[in-house]
N, CA, C and O of each residue as an XYZ file, in Angstrom:
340
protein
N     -18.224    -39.877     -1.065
C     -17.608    -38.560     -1.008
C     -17.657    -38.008      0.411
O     -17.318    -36.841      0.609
N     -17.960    -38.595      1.157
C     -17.672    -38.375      2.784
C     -17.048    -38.085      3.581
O     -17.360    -37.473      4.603
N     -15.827    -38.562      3.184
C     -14.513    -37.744      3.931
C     -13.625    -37.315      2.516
O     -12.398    -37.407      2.513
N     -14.226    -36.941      1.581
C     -13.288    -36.254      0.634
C     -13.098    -34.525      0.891
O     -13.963    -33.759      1.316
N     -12.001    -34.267      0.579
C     -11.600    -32.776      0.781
C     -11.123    -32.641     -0.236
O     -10.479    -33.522     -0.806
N     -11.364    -31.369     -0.731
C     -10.860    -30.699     -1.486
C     -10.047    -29.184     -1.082
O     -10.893    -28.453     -0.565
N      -8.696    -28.490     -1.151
C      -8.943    -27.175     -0.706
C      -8.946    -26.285     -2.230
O      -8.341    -26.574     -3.263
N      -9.684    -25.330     -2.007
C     -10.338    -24.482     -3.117
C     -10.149    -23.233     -3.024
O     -10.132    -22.882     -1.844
N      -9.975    -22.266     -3.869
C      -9.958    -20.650     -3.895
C     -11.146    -20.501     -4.526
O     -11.771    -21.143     -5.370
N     -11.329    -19.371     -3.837
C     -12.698    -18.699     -4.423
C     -12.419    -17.424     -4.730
O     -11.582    -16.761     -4.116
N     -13.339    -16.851     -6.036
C     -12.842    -15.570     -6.574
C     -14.376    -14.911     -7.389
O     -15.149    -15.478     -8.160
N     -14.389    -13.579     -6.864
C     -15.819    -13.031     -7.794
C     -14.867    -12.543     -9.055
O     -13.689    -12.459     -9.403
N     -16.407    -12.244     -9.549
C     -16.092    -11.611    -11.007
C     -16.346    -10.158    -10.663
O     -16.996     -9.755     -9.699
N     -15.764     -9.456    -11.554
C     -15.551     -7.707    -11.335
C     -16.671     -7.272    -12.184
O     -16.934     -6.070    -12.237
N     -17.425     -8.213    -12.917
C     -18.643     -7.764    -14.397
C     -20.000     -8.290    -13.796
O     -20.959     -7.635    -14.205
N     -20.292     -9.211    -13.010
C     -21.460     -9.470    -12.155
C     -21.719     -9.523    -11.025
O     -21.683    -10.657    -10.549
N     -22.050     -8.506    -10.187
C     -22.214     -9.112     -8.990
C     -23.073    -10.657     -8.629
O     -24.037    -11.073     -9.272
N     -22.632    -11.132     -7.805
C     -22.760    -12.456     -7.041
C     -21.974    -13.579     -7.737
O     -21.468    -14.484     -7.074
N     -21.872    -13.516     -9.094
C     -21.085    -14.155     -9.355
C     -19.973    -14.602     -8.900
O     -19.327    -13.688     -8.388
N     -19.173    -16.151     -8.831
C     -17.863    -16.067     -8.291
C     -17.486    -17.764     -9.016
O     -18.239    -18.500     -9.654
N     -16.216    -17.948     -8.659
C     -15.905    -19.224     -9.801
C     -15.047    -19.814     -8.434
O     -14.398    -18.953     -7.841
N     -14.992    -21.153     -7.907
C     -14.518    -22.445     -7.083
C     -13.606    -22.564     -8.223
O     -14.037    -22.558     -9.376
N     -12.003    -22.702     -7.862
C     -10.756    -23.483     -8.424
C      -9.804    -24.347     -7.249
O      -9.639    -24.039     -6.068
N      -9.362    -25.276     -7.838
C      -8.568    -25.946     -7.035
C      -7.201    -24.663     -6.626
O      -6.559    -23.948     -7.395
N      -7.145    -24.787     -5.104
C      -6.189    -23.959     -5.041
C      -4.817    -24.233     -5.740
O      -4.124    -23.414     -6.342
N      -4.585    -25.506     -5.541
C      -3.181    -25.541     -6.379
C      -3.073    -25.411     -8.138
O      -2.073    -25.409     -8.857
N      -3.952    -25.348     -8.346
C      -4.094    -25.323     -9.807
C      -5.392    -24.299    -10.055
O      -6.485    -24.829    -10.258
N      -5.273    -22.583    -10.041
C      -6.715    -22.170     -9.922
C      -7.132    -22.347    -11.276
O      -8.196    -22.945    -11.431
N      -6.509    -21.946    -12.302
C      -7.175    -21.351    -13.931
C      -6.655    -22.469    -14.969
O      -6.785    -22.224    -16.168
N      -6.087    -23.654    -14.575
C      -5.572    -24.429    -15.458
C      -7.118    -24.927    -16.560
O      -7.076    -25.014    -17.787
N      -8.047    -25.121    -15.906
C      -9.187    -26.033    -16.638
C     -10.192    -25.211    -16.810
O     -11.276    -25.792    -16.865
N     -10.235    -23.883    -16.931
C     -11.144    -23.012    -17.174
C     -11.225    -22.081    -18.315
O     -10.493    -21.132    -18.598
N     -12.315    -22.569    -18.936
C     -12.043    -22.261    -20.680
C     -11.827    -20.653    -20.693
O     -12.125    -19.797    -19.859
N     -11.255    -20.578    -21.835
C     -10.902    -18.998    -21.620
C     -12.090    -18.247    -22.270
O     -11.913    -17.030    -22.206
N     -13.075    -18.549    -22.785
C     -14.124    -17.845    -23.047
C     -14.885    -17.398    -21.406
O     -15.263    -16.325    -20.934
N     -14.864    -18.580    -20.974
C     -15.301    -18.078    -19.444
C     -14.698    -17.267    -19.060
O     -15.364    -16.253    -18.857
N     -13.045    -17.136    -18.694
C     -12.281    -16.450    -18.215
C     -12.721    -14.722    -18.729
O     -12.785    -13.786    -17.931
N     -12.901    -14.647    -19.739
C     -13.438    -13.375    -20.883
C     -14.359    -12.600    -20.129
O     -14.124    -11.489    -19.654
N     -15.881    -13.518    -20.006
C     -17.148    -13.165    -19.778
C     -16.628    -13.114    -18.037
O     -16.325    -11.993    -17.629
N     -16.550    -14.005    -17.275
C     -16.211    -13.736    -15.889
C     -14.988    -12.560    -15.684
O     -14.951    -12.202    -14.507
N     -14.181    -12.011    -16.369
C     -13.307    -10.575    -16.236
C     -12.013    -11.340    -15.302
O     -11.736    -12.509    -15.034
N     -11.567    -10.354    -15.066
C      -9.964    -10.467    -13.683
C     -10.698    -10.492    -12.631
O     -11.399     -9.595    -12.162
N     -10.427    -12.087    -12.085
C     -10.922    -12.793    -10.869
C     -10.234    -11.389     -9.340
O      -9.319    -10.609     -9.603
N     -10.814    -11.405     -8.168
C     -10.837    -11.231     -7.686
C     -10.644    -12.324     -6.589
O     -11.477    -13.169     -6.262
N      -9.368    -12.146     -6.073
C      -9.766    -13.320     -5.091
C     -10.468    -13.089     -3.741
O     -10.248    -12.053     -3.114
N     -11.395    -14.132     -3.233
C     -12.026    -13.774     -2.341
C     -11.034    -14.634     -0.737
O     -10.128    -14.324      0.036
N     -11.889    -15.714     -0.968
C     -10.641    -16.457      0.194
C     -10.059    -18.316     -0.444
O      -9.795    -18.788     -1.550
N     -10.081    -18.714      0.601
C      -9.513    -20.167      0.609
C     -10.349    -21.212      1.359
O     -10.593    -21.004      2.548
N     -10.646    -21.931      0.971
C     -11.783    -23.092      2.019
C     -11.354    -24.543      1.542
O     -11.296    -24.965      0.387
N     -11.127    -25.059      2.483
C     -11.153    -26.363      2.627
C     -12.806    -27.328      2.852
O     -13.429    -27.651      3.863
N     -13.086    -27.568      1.181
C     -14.525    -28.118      0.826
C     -14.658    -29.700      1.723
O     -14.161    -30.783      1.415
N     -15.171    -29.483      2.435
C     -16.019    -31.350      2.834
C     -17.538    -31.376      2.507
O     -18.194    -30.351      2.320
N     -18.087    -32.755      2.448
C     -19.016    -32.788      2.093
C     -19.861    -32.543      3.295
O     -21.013    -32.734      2.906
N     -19.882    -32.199      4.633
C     -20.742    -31.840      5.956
C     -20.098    -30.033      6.160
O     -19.984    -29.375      7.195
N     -19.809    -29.693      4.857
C     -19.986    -28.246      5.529
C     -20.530    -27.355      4.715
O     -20.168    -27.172      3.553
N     -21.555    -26.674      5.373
C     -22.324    -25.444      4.370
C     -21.819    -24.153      3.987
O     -20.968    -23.482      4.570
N     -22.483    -23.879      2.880
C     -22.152    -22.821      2.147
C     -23.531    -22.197      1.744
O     -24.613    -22.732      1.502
N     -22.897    -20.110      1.759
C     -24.198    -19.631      1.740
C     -25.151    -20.010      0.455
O     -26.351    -20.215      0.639
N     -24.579    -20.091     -0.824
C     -25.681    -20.275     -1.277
C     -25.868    -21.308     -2.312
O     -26.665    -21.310     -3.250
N     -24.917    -22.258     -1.943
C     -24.355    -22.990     -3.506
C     -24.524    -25.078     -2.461
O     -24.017    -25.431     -1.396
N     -25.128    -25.615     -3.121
C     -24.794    -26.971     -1.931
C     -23.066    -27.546     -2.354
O     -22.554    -27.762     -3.452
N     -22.688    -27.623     -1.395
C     -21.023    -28.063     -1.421
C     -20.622    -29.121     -1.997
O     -19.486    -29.278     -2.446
N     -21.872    -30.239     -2.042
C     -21.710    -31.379     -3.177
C     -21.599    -30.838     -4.538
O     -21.056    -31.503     -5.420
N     -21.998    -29.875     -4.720
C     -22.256    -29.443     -6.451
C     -20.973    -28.634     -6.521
O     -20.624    -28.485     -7.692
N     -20.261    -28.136     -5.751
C     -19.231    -27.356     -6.138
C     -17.915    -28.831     -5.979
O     -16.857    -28.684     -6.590
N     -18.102    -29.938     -5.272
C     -17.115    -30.126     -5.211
C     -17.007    -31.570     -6.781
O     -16.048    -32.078     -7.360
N     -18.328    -31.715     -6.900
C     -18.432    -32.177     -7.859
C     -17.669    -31.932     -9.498
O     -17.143    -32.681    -10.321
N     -18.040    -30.013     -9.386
C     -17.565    -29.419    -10.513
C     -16.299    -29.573    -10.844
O     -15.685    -29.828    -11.880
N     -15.864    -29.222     -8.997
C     -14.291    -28.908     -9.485
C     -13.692    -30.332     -9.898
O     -12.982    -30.356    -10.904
N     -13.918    -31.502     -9.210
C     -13.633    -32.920     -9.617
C     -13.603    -33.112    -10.944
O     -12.521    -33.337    -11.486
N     -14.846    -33.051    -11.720
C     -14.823    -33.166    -12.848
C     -14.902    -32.383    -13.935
O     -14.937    -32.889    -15.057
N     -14.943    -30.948    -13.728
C     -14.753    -29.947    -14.569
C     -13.195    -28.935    -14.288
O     -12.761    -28.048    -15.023
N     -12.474    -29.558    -12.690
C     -11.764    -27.992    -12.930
C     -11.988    -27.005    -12.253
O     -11.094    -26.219    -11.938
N     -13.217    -26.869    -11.908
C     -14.187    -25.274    -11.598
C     -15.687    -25.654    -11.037
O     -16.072    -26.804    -10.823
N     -16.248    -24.777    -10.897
C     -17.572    -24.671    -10.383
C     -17.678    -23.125    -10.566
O     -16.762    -22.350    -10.292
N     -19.149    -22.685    -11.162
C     -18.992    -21.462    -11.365
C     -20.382    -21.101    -10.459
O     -21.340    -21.784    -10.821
N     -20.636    -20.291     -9.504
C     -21.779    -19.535     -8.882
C     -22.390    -18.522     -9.809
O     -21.698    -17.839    -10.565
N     -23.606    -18.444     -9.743
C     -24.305    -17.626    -10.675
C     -25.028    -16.660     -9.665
O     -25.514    -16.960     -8.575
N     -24.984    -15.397    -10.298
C     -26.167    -14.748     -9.539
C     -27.293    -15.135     -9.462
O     -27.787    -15.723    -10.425
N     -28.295    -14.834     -7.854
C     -29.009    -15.549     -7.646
C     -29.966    -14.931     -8.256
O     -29.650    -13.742     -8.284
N     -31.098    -15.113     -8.826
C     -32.003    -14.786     -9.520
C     -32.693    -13.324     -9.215
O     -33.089    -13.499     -8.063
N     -33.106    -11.848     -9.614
C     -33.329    -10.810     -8.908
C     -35.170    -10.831     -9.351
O     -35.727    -11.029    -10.431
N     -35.472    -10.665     -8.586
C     -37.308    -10.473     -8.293
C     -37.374     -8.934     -8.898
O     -36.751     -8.044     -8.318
N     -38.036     -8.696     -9.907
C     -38.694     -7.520    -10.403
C     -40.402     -7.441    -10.448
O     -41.179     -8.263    -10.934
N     -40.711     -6.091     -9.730
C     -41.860     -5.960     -9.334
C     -42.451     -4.941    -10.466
O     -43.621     -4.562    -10.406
């Protein structure tokens, strides 16, 4: 997966912050179950990135997103866990 590219849209959800869902740009919502679509709300789009496997991302490793979208369609980001004191 070394010189594979993918280009991807990225979009938060309007119901969680940090949340956000990786789609193939040319095809964003084709493979994304609509129960997800439900619970994640009207995407927001954020931007456009062209995924390789040597480039970082803030908080997600780029193998796992490009993995998802390969074989799921999608990749979904979760909020990152919140520390309560």
């Amino acid at each position: 997966m070394t010189d594979q590219k993918i280009m991807c849209s990225v979009y938060r959800s309007p119901k969680k912050d940090g949340m956000y869902i990786y789609v193939p740009k040319q095809e964003p919502f084709e493979n994304v179950p609509e129960t997800l679509m439900q619970t994640f709300g009207t995407p927001g789009h954020v931007m456009d990135l062209l995924l390789t496997a040597d480039r970082t991302l803030a908080r997600v490793d780029v193998k796992q997103v490009m993995s998802g979208i390969q074989n799921n369609g999608y990749y979904l980001q979760m909020p990152p866990h919140e520390t309560q004191f």
